[in-house]
C-alpha positions as a printed Julia matrix, in Angstrom:
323×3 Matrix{Float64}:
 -36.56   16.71  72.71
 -38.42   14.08  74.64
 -37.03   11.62  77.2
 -38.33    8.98  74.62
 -37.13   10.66  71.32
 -33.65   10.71  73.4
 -32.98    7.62  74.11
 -34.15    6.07  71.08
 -31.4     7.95  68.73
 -28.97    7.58  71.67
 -29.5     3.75  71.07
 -29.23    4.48  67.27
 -25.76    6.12  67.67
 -24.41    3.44  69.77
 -25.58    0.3   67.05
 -23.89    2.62  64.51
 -20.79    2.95  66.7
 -20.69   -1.03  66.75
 -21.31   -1.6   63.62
 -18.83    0.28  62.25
 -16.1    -0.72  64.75
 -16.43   -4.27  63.31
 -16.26   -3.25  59.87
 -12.83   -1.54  60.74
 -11.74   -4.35  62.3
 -12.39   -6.71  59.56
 -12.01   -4.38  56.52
 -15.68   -5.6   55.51
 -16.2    -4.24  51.94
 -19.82   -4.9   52.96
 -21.33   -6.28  56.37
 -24.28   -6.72  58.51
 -25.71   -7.53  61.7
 -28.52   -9.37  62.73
 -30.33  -10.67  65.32
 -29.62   -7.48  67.57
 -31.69   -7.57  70.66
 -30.38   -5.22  73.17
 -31.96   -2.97  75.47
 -29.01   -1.75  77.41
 -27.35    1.54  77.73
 -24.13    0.43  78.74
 -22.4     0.31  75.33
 -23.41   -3.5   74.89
 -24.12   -5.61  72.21
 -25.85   -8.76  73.12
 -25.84  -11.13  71.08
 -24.14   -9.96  67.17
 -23.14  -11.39  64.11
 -20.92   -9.2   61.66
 -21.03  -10.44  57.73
 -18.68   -9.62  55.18
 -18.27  -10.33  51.52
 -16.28  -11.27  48.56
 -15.62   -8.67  46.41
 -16.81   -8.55  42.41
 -17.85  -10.79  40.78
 -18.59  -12.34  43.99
 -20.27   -9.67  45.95
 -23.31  -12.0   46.87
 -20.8   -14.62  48.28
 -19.82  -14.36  51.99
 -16.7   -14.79  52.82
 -15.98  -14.57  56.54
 -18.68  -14.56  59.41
 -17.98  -13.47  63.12
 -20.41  -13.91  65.65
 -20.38  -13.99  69.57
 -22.75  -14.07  72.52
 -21.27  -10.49  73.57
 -19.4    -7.3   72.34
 -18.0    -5.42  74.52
 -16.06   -2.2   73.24
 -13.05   -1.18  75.83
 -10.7     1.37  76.19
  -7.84    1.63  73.14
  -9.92    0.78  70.58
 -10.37   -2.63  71.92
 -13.48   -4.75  71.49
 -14.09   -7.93  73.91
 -15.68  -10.64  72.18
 -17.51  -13.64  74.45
 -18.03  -16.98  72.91
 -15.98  -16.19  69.51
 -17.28  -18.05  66.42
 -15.33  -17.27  63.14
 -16.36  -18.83  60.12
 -14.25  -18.96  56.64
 -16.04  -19.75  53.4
 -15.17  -20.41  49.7
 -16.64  -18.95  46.8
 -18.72  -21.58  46.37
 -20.2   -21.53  49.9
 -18.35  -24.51  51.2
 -16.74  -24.4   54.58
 -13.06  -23.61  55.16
 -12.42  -23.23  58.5
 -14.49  -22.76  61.29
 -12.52  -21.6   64.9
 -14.39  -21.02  68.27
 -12.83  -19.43  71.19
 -14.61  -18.72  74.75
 -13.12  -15.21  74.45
 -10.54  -13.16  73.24
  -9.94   -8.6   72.71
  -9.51   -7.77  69.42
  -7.14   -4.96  68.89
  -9.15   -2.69  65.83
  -5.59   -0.45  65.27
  -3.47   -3.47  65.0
  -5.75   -6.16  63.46
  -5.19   -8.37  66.14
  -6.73  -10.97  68.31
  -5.33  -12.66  71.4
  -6.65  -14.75  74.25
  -5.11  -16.59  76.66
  -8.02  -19.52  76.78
  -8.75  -22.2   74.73
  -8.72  -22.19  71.02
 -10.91  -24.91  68.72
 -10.37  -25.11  64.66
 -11.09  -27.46  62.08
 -11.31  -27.85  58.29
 -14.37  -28.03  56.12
 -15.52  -31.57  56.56
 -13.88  -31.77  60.18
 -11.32  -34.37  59.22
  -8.2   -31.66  60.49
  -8.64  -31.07  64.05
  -6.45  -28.12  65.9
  -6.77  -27.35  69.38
  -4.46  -25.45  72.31
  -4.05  -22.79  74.92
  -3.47  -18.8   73.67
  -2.9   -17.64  70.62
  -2.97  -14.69  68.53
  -4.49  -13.86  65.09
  -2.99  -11.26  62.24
  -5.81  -10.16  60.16
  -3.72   -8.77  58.4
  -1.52  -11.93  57.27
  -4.04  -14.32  57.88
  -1.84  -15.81  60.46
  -2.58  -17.81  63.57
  -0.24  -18.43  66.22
  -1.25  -20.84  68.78
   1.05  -20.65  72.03
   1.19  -23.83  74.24
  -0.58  -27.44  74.03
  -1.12  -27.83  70.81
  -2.64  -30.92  69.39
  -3.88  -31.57  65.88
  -5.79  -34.99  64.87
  -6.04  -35.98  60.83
  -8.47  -37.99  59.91
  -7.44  -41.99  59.24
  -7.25  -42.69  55.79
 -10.37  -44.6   55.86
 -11.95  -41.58  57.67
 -10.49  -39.17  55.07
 -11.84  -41.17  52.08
 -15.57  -40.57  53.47
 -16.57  -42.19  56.11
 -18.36  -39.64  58.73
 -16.14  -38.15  61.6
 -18.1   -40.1   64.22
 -17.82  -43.57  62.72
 -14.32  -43.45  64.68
 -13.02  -42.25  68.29
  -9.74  -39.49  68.42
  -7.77  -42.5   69.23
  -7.88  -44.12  65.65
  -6.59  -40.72  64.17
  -3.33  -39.15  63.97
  -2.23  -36.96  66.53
   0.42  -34.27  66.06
   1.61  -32.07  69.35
   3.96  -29.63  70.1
   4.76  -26.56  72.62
   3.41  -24.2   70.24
   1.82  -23.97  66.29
   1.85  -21.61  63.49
  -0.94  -21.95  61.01
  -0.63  -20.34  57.65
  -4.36  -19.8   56.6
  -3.32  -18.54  52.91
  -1.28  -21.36  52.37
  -3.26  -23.75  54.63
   0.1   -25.03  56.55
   0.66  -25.55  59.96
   4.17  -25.51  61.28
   4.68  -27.26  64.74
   7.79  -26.52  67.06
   8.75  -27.31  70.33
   8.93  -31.51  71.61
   7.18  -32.63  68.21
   5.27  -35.94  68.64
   3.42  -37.75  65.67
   1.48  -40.71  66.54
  -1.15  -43.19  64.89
  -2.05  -46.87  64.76
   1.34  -47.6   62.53
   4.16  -45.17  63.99
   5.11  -43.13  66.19
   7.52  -40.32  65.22
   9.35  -36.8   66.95
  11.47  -34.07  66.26
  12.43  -30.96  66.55
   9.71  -29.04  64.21
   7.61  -30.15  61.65
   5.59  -28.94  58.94
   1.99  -30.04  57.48
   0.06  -28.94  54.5
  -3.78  -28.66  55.71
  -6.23  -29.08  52.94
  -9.74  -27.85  53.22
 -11.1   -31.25  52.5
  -9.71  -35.0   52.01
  -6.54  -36.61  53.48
  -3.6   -34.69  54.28
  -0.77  -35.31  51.73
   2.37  -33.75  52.61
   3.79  -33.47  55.97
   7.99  -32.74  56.18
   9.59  -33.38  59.58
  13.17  -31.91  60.4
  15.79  -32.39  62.81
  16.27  -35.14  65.24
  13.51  -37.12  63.37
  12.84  -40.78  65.07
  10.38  -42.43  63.76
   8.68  -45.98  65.34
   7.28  -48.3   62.89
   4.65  -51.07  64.22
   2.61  -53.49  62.23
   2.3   -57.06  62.32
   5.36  -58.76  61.92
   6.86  -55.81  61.04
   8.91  -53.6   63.63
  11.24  -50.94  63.09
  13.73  -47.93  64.4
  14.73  -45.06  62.07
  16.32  -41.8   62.24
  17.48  -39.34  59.98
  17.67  -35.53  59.83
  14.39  -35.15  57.69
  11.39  -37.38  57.15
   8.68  -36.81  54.21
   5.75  -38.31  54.46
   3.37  -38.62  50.83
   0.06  -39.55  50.17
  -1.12  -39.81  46.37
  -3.7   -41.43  44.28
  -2.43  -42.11  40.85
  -4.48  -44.09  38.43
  -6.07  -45.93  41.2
  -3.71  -46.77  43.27
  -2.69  -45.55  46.59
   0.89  -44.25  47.3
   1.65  -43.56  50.91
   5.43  -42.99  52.05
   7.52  -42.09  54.55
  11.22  -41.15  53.03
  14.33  -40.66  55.51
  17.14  -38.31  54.45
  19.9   -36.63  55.51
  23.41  -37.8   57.57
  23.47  -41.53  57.27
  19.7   -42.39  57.75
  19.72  -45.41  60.01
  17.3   -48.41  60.39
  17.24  -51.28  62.56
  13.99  -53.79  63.03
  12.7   -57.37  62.16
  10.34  -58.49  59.54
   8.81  -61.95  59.28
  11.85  -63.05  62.07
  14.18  -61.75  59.75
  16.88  -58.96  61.66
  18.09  -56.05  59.33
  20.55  -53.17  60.65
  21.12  -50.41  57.53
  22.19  -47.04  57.06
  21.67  -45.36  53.91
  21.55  -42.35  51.64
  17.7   -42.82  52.0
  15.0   -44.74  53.25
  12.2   -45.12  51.79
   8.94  -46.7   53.82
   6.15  -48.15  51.97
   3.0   -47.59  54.22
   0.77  -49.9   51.89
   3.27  -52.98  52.07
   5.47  -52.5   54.53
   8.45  -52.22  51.72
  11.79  -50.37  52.68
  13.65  -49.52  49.79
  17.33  -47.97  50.38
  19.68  -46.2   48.37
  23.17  -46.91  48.68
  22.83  -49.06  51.78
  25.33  -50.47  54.45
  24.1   -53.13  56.63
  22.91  -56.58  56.87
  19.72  -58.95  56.93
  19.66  -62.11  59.06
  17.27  -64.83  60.85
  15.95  -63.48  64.35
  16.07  -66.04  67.21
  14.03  -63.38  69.07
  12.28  -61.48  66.43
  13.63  -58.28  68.38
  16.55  -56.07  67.2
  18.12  -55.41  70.16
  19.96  -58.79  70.25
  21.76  -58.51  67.12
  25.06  -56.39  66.45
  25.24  -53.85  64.26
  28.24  -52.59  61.94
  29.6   -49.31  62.82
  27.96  -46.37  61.12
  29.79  -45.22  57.39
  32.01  -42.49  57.75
């Protein structure tokens, strides 16, 4: 066999090699790669793109689309992966998630991804920002777990209703942090632990771990804090200090109208504040804020209202807590 003849099915045999590795990895039921271009004979694949499907009906629908710069297959089973792009799609073709990492090694046995660099993800119409450092993915579970800095910023509202991502800065959006993150991709929920901090334009709120339901498009409409909750409420002439065991925050659109609210529950929810220079000190068996109006509705409350000489609650004295 000729020098020539050689190394061209010796190249053949390592494509194939690649090719199927990836398919393992991602149990394709049908993929492909394009734009190969390498010449080397050092087990490299420079750059790749592996495609895989839905199954039938859907067959002609892609469903998930990995790319990178390089592939690099290591000892173990292992694959190295440079500049990471992983795309999710609908059946429709629509966007789901799209996550970029510098790098990461994929283990093919386990399923697995890890990296210890920087992870980027966001939603379809990249209203749901997540960012951190580390993580690790479960093919198998569709599970993400992202180790240490985490920060997530939701789209305002406004932002949410339609208005383009870049008709507002980061600093106009809410911000969620935390040590670490788990992100449900089946159920499209996040759950945050670790020095939780919430903050926007209205509040500012932190506890111990808190859970939020991701959608792949629109506003966010269901977000559950627990344990330790605080929560800081500031608008004009409206300021307030809550806490409670558990905070649920709502966002709805029924017949029009826009319902946004933030309920306290748990042992002897407490707020204290001042609202057009009137002081109020209450516990309850829940409070309810209005995010609209500014309302505060309480069940079963304990406490008092009265005029503000300061229009700050710190100079008024509150009743003991109920037993």
């Amino acid at each position: 066999m000729s020098n020539r003849r050689y190394n061209r099915l010796r190249r053949t045999i390592l494509v194939t090699c690649h090719l199927s590795l990836v398919a393992i990895l991602f149990g394709c039921k049908k993929s492909e790669t394009i734009d190969f271009d390498s010449q080397s004979t050092t087990n490299r694949a420079n750059p790749f793109k592996s495609v895989e499907y839905y199954p039938s009906p859907n067959q002609t629908r892609m469903k998930t689309q990995l790319s990178g710069a390089d592939a690099q297959p290591l000892e173990g089973g292992l694959l190295a992966i440079k500049q990471l792009k992983i795309e999710i799609f609908s059946t429709n073709g629509q966007s789901q998630v799209l996550a970029s990492a510098p790098d990461c090694i994929y283990d093919s046995a386990n399923r697995t991804a890890n990296s210890s660099g920087r992870l980027l993800l966001q939603n379809g119409d990249g209203k749901i920002r997540v960012e951190g450092e580390g993580f690790l993915w479960r093919q198998n579970e569709s599970w993400l777990t992202i180790s240490n800095n985490v920060k997530t910023f939701i789209a305002s509202m406004a932002l949410a209703a339609g208005l383009s991502a870049s008709a507002q800065n980061l600093a106009n959006w809410t911000e969620i942090s935390s040590h670490m993150a788990d992100v449900d991709m089946n159920a499209r929920r996040a759950t945050y632990s670790g020095d939780v901090h919430v903050a926007d334009p209205q509040m500012k709120l932190t506890c111990e771990w808190l859970v939020a339901d991701l959608p792949q498009s629109g506003p966010v409409n269901h977000i559950v804090a627990k344990t330790n909750v605080v929560i800081d409420m500031m608008q004009t002439n409206f300021t307030a200090h809550a806490t409670g065991d558990m905070a649920v925050y709502s966002y709805a659109v029924e017949n029009g109208v826009t319902n946004e609210t933030v309920t306290l529950t748990g042992q002897n929810p407490h707020v204290t504040g001042v609202r057009d220079g009137l002081a109020f000190d209450n516990w309850a068996d829940e409070i309810t804020w209005n995010r609209g109006n500014n309302g505060l509705h309480m069940k079963n409350q304990h406490g008092y209202f009265q005029k503000s000489e300061t229009n700050s609650p710190t100079n008024t004295n509150p009743p003991s807590a109920p037993k």
